[in-house]
N, C-alpha and C positions, 0 to 999 in steps of 0.2 A: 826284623824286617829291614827289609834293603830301602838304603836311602832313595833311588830310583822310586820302586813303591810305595813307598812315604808320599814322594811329592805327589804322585796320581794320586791318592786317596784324597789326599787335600784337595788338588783340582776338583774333582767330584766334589765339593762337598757344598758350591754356592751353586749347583744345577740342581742338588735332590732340593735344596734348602727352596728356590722359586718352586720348584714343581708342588712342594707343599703349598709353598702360599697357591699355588694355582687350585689346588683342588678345593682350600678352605675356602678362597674367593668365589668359586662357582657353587659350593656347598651353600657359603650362604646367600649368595644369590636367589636359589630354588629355594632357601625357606622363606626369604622376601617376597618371592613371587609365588608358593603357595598362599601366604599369609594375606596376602592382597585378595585372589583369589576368593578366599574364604567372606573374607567383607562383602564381596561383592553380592548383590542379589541371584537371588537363584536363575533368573532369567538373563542376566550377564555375563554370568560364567556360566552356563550354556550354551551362549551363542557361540559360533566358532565363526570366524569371519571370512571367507575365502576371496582376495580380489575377483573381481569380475564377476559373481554370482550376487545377487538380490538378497536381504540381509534377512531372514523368518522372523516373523513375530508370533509371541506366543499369546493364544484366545484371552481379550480382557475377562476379570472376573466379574465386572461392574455389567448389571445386569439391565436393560433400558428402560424407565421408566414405563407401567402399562397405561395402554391407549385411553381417553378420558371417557368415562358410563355416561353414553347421553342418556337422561331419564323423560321417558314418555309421558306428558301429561293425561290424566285421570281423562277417558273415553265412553260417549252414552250414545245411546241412540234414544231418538224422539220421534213417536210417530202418533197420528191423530187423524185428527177429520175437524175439516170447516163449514159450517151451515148459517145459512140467515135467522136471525131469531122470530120465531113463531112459520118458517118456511125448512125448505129443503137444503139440497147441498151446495157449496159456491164453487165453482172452477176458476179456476186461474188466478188465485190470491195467492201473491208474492210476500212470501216470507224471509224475513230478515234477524239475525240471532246475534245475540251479546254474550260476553266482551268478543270483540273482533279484532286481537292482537294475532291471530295467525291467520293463512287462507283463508279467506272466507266463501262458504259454501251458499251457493243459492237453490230455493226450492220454490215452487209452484207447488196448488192442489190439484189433483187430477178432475176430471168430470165427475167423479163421485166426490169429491170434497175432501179424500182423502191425499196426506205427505207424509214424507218418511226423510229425516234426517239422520244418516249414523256416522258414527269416529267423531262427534263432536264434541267441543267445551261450552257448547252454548250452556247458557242458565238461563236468558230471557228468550223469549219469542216476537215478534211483534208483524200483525199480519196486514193487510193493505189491499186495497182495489177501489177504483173507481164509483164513485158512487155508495160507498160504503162508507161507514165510521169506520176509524183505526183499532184493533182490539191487539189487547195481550196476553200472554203466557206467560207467568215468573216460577221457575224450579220449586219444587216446594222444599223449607230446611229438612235438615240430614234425611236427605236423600242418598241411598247405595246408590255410585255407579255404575256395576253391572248392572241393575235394574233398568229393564226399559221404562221410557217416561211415554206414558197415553195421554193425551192430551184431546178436551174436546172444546171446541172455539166457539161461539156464535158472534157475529156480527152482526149490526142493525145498518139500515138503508140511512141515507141520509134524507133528511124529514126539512122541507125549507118554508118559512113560513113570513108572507111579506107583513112588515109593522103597518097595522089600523084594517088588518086581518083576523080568521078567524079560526082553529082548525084544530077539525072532531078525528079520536082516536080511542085507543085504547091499552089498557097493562094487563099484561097475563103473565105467568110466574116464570113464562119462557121470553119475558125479556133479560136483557145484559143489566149488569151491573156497573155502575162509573162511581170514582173511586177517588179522593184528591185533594189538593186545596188550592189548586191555580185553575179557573179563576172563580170558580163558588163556594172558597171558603178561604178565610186566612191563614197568614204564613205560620205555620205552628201547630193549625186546628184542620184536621181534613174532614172532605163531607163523603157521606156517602148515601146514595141514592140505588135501590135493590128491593124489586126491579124497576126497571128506569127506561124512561125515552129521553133520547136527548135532540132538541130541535133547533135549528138556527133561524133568527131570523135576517130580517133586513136592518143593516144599524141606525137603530137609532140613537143619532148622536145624542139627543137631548133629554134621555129618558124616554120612559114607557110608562104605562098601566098596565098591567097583568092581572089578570082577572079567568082564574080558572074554576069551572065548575063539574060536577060528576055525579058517577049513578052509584047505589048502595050505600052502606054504611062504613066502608071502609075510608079511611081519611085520607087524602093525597096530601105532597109535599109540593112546594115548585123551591127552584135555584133559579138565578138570571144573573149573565156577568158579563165580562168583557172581556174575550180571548184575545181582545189586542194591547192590551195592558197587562202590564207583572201586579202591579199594587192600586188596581182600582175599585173600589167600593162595591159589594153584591149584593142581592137581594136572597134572603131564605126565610119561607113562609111555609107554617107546616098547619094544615086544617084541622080543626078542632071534632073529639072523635064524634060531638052531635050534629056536625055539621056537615053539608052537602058544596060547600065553595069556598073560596078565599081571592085575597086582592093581596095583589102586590105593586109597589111603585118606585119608581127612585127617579131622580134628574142626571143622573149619570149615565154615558153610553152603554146601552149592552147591544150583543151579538149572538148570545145563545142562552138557553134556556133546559132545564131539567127539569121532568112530571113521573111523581114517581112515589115510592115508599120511603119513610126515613125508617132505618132499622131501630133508630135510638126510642123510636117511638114504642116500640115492643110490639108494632100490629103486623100483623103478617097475612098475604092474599089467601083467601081461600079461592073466589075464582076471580076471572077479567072484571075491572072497571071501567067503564067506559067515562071518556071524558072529552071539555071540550074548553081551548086554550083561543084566549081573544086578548090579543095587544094591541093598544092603542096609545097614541100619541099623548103626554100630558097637552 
């Protein structure tokens, strides 16, 4: 080889020498930047980024909580008929129903005595008009819900009788029933009077004498107390079964009065007794 040729060859030999380093530097460049790549989640090395275009997202897989199950409380309907006891039917008695933590629904009876309550929670009844006693309705236990509830009412007139008065009536098996222990019986001990009239009279402050008498063999009871007191002392007299009357007294206010059957007694009506109730002043 000629010396001329020699020296090219040497020339060339620090140009191939960089071009090698060039390809090894770019070589490993793209394995750097495959390997990056590869780390990346699948939704980043997917995106391709193009200036000036909006960048895609891809659908979460988190899926959104479902909407919350409101639950319908348990739905009855109630329907019935209201009538006066030993009469016909009452119109227009406003009925009022328990617990009332939602809407509350209002009904009337019609001119036949009948109402129809439905989609309620009621469990109590409680029925109301002028000149009447207040009466009620309580669900009876385990009761189905679907089941419609019949319900039949009677309420008694209100009966007023002035103290150092006198006043003739009568019990038949289609009077009401009263139930309780405010204010004719104590706290813990309830009375109950079935069937029953219940009469008010004029207060007297100072006491009374109660002095009831009747017809046949069956024995009456009487109550007398003071519905304007929680814890004031009563009167309950129950007629002996030979006997045709009884007395009652106290020095304490009363306000009303119960004539009736006590059930504890074990006697039960076969027909009306007639009776006749005289208060007088001690």
């Amino acid at each position: 080889m000629s010396a001329g040729a020699l020296r090219a060859r040497l020339r060339d030999v620090p140009v191939r020498r960089s071009r090698v380093r060039l390809v090894i530097t770019l070589a490993c460049t793209f394995v750097v930047g495959c390997f990056a790549a590869c780390e990346q989640t699948p939704s980043q090395s997917a995106l391709i980024r193009v200036p000036g275009l909006p960048v895609p997202t891809e659908p979460s897989t988190t899926e959104p909580p479902p909407p919350p199950v409101r639950v319908e409380p348990f739905r009855r309907t109630i329907i019935g008929t209201v009538r006066e006891a030993n009469g016909g039917a009452i119109a227009g008695v406003e009925i009022v129903g328990s617990p009332i933590w939602e809407d509350r629904q209002t009904a009337t009876t019609a001119s036949d005595g009948s109402f129809r309550i439905g989609q309620t929670v009621y469990e109590r009844l409680s029925f109301a008009k002028q000149n009447y006693r207040h009466a009620y309705w309580q669900m009876p236990p385990n009761t189905n819900f679907a089941d419609v509830q019949t319900v039949a009412v009677r309420m008694q007139r209100n009966i007023l009788l002035a103290a150092g008065s006198s006043l003739s009536s009568e019990i038949t098996a289609d009077d009401v029933t009263f139930t309780g222990g405010y204010p004719f019986g104590d706290e813990g001990q309830s009375y109950e009077c079935s069937p029953c009239k219940l009469i008010d009279i004029s207060r007297a402050g100072h006491g009374a004498t109660l002095r009831l008498s009747w017809s046949g063999s069956v024995p009456l009871a009487l109550w007398a107390g003071d519905t304007q007191s929680w814890d004031g002392p009563y009167v309950r007299v129950v007629g002996r079964p030979d006997a045709s009357e009884l007395v009652g007294s106290t020095t304490s206010p009363i306000d009303a009065v119960l004539v009736g059957l006590d059930p504890g007694t074990g006697v039960t009506l076969g027909k009306r007794v007639t009776f006749k109730l005289t208060v007088t002043r001690p």
